[in-house]
ZAFIFI-844567 format. One line per 4 residues: number of its first residue (from 1); for each residue y, z, x of N, C-alpha, C, O, CB. Coordinates in nm, 2 decimals. Glycine has a CB too. Layout:
! residues N
NUM	Y/Z/X/Y/Z/X/Y/Z/X/Y/Z/X/Y/Z/X | ...
! end
This chain:
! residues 85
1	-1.69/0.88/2.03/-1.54/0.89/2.01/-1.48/0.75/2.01/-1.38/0.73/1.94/-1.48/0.97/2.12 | -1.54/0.64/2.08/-1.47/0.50/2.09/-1.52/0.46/1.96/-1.45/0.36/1.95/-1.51/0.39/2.23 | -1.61/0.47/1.84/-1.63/0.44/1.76/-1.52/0.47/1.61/-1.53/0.39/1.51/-1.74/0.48/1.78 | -1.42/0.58/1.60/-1.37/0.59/1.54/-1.25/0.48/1.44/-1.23/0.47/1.32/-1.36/0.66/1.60
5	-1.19/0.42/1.59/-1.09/0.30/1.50/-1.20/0.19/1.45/-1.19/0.20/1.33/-0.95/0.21/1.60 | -1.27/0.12/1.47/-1.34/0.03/1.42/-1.44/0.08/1.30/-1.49/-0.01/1.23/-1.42/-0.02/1.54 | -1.46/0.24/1.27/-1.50/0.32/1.17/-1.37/0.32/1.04/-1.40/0.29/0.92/-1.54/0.48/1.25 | -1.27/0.35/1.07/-1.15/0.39/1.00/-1.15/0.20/0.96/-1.19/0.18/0.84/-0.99/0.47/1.11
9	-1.12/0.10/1.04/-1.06/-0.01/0.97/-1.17/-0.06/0.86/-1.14/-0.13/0.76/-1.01/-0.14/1.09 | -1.31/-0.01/0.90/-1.47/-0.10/0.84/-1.42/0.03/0.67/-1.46/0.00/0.56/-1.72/-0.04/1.00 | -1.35/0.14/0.68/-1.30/0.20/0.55/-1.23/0.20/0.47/-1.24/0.22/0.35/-1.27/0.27/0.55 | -1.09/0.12/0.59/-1.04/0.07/0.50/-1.04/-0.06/0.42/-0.98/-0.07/0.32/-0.97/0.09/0.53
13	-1.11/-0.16/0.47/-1.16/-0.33/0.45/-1.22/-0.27/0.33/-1.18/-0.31/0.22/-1.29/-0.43/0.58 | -1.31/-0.15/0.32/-1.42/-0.14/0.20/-1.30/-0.09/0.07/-1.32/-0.10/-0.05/-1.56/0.01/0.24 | -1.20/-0.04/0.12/-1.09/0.05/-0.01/-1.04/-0.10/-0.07/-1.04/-0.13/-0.19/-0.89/0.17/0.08 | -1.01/-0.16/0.04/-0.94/-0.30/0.00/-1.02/-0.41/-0.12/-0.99/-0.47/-0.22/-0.92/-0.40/0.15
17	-1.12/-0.40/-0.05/-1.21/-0.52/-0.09/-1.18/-0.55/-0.24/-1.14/-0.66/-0.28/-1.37/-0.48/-0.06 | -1.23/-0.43/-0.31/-1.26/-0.46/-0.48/-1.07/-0.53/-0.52/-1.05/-0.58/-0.63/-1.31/-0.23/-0.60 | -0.96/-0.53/-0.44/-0.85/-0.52/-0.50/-0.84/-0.61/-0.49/-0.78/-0.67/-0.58/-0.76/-0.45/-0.49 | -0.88/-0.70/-0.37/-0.89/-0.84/-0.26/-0.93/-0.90/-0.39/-0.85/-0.98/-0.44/-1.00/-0.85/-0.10
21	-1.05/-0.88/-0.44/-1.19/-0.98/-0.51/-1.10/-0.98/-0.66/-1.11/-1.09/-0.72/-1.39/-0.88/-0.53 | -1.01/-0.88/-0.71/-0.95/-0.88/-0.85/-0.84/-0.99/-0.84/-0.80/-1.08/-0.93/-0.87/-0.71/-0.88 | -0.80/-0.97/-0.71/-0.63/-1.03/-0.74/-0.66/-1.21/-0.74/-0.62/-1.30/-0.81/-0.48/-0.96/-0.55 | -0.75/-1.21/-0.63/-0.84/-1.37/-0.65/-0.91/-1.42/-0.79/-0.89/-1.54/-0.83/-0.97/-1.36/-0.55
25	-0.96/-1.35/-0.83/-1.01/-1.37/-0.97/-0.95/-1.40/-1.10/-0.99/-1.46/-1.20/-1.06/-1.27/-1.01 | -0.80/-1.32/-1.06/-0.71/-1.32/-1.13/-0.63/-1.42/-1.14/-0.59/-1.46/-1.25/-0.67/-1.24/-1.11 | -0.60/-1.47/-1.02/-0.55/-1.57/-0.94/-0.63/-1.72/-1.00/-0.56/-1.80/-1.05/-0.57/-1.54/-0.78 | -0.72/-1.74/-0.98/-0.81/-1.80/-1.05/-0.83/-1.84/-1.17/-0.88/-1.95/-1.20/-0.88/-1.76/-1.04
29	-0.78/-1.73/-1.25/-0.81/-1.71/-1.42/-0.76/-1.85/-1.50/-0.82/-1.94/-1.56/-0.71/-1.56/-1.51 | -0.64/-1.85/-1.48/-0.54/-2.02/-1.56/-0.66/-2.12/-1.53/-0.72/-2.17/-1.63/-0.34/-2.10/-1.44 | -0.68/-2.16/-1.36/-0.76/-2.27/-1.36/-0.68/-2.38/-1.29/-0.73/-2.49/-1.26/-0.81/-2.31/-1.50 | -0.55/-2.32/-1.26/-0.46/-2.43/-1.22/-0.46/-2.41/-1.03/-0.43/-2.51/-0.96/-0.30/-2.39/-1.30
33	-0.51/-2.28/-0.99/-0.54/-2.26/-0.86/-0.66/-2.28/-0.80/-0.77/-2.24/-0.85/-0.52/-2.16/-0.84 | -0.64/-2.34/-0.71/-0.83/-2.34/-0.64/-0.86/-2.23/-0.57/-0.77/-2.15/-0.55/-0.87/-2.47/-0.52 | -1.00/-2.22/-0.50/-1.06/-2.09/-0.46/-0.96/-2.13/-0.32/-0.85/-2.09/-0.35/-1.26/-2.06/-0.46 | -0.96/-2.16/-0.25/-0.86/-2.15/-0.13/-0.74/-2.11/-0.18/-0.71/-1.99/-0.15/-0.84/-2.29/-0.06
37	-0.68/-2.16/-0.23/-0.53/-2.09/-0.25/-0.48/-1.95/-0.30/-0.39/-1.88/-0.27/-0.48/-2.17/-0.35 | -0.61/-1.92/-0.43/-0.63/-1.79/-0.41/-0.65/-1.68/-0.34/-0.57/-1.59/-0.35/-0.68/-1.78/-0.44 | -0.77/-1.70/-0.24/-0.82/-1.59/-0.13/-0.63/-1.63/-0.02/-0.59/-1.52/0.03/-1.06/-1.67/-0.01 | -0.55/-1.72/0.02/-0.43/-1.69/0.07/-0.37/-1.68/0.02/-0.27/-1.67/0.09/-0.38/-1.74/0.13
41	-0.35/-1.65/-0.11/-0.25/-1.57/-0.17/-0.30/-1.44/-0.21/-0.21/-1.37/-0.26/-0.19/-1.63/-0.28 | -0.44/-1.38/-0.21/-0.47/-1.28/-0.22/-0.47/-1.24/-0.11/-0.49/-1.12/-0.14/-0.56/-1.26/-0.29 | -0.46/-1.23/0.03/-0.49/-1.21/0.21/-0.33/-1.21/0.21/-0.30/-1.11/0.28/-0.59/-1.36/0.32 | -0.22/-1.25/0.17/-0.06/-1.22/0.13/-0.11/-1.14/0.07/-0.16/-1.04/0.14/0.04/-1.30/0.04
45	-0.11/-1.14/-0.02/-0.06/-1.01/-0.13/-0.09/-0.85/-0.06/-0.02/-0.76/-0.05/-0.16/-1.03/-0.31 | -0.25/-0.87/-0.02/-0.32/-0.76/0.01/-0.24/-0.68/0.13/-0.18/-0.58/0.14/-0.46/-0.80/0.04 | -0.29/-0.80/0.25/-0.25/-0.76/0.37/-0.09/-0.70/0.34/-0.10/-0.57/0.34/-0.25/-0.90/0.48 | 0.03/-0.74/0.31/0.14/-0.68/0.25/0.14/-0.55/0.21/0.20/-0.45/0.26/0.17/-0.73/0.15
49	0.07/-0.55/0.12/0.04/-0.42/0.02/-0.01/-0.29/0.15/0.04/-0.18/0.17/-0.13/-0.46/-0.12 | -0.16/-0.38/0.24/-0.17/-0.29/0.32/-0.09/-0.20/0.42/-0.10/-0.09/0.46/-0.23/-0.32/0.36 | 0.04/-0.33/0.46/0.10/-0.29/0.62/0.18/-0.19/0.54/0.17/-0.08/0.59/0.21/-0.43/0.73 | 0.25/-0.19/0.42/0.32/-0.11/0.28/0.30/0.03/0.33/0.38/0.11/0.39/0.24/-0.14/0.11
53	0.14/0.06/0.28/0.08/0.17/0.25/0.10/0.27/0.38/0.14/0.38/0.40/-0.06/0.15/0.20 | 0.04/0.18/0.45/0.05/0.25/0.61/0.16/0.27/0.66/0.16/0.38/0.71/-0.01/0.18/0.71 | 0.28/0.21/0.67/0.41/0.25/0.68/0.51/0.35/0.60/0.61/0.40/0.65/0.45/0.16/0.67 | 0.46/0.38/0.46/0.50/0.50/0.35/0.40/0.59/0.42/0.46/0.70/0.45/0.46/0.48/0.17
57	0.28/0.58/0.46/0.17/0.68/0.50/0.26/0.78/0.61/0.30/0.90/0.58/0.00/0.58/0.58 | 0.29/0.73/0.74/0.36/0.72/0.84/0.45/0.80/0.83/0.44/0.89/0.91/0.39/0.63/0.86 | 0.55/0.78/0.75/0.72/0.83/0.70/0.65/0.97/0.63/0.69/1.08/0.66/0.84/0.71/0.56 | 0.54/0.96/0.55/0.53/1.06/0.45/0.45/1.18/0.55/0.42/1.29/0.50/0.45/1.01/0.30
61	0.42/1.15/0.69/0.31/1.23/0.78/0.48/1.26/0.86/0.50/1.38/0.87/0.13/1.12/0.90 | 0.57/1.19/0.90/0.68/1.24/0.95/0.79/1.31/0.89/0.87/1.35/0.97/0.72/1.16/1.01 | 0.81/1.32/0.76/0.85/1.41/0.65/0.84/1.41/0.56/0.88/1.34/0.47/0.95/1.44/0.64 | 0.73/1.54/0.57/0.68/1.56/0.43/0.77/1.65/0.35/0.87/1.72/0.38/0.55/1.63/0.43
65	0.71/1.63/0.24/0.80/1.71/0.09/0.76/1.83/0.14/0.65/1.86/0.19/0.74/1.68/-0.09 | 0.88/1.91/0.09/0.90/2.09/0.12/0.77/2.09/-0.03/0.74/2.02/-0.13/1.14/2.20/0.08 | 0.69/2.28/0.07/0.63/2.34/-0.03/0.66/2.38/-0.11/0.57/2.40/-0.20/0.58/2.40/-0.02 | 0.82/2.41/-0.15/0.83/2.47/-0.27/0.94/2.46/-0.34/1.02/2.42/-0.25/0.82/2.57/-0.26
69	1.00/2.46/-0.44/1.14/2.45/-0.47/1.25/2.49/-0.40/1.24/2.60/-0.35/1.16/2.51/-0.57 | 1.38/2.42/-0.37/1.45/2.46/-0.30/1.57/2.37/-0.34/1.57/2.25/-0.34/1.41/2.45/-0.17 | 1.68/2.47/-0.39/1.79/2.39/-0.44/1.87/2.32/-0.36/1.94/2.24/-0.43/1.87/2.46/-0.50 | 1.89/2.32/-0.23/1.94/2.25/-0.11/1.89/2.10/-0.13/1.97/2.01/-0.16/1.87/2.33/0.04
73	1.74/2.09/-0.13/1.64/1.98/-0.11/1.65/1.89/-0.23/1.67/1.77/-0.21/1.49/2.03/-0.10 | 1.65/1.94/-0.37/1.66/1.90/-0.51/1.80/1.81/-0.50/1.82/1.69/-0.50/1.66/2.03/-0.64 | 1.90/1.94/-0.50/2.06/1.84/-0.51/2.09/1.74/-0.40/2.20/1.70/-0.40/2.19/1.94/-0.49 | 2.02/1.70/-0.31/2.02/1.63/-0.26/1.94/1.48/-0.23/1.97/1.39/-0.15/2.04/1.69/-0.21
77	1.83/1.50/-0.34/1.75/1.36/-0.37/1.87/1.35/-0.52/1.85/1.26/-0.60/1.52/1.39/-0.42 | 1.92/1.39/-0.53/1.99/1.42/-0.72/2.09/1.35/-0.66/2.08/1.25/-0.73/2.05/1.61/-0.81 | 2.17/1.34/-0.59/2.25/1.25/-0.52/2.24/1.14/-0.48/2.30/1.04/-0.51/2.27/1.28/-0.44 | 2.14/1.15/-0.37/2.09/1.03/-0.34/2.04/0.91/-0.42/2.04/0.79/-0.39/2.02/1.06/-0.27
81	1.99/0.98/-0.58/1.94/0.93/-0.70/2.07/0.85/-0.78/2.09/0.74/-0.82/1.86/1.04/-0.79 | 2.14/0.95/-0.79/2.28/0.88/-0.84/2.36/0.77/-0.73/2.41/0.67/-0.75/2.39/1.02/-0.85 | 2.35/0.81/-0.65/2.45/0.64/-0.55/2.34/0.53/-0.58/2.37/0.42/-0.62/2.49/0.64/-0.30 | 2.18/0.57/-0.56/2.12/0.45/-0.57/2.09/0.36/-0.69/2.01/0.26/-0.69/2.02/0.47/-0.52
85	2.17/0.41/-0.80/2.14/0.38/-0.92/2.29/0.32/-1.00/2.29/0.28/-1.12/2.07/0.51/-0.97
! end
């Protein structure tokens, strides 16, 4: 059982990784960045992206979307869509 969080983060490092190695590469591409400056601006970008996901994750485990249509629920993202726009 004490194995679990150090299981979950070694899963998520692995989800990350390929996006980590793109955004550096990418970063890289011009020629005008060095490999240091890259991997910290890819460790920004990522780490960001991560604390992101996990915080939408969070909100979306503490209210989730109704199962089914409901005109109460609709007219009221329909609103909320209109002031925010």
């Amino acid at each position: 059982m004490g194995f679990i969080a150090p299981r979950r983060a070694l899963i998520a490092i692995a989800a990350w990784l390929p996006f980590f190695l793109l955004w550096t590469s990418v970063a890289m591409s011009p020629g005008t960045v060095t490999l240091g400056e890259a991997l910290v601006g890819a460790l920004i970008s990522m780490g960001s992206a991560g604390a992101l996901s996990i915080l939408v994750w969070w909100t979306c485990k503490r209210w989730p979307w109704p199962s089914g249509f409901r005109i109460r629920y609709s007219s009221r993202q329909d609103r909320r869509r209109s002031i925010a726009s």
